[in-house]
N, C-alpha and C positions, 0 to 999 in steps of 0.2 A: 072761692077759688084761690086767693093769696093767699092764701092759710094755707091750704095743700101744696099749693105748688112752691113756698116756704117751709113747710114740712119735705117734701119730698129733697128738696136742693139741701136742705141740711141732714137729711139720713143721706143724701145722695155723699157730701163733704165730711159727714160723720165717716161712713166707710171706706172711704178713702184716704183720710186721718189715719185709722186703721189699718190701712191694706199699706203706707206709708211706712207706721209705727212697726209693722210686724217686718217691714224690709230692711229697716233699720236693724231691729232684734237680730236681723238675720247676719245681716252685713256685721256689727257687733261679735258677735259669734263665730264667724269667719274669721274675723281680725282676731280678736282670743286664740281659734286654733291654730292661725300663722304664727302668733306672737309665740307661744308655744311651741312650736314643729320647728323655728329659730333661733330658741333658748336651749333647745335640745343640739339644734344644729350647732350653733354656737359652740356648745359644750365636748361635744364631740371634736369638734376642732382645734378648740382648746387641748382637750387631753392627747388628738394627735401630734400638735407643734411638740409638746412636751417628749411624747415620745422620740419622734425625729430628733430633737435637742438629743436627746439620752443616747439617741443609736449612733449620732454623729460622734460626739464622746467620744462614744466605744469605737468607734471606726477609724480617730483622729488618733488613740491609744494601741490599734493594733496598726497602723501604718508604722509610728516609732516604734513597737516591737519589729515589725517588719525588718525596716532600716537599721535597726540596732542588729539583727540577726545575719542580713545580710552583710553589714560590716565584720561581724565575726567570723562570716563564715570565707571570707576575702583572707582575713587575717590567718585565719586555719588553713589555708590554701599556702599561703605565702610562706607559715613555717612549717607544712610538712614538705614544701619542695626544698628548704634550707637543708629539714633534717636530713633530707635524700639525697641532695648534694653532697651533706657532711657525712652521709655513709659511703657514698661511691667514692670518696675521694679515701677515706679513710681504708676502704678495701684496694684503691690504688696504692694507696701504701703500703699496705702490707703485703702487694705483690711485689712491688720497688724490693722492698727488704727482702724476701724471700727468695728472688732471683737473680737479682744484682749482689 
């Protein structure tokens, strides 16, 4: 009856060993496909920062165009009212002269 009932408790811890081992495999396997699915994820985020980096660039590059355009376009304001003063005055004089 020891015999059996020692045979039994050790197929009993045998498969359980097993049923142990195969949850581990399992768990194992999981951990791989996380590690995975965040080396991906990682990677991905990496090559997004990089882009964001790029488009700020570009976005910090067309603000000083911006500003530079606006300033010119202040300055082209500024000398077409000069030249318009310097015509109305210049037609004032030519009326000065021609009637006086």
């Amino acid at each position: 009856m020891d015999k059996e009932n020692l045979l039994k408790q050790s197929s009993t811890v045998t498969n359980q060993l097993l049923s142990v081992s195969r949850q581990l495999a399992s768990t194992s396997q999981q951990s791989l496909d996380t590690l995975e699915t965040l080396l991906k994820s990682s990677s991905t985020v990496f090559n997004i920062s990089n882009e964001i980096k790029n488009v700020k660039g570009a976005l910090t590059q067309f603000e000083k165009l911006l500003n530079k355009y606006g300033q010119r376009e202040t300055t082209d304001k500024i000398i077409i009212m000069f030249a318009f003063a310097f015509f109305l005055c210049v037609i004032a004089y030519i009326i000065q002269k021609r009637l006086f």
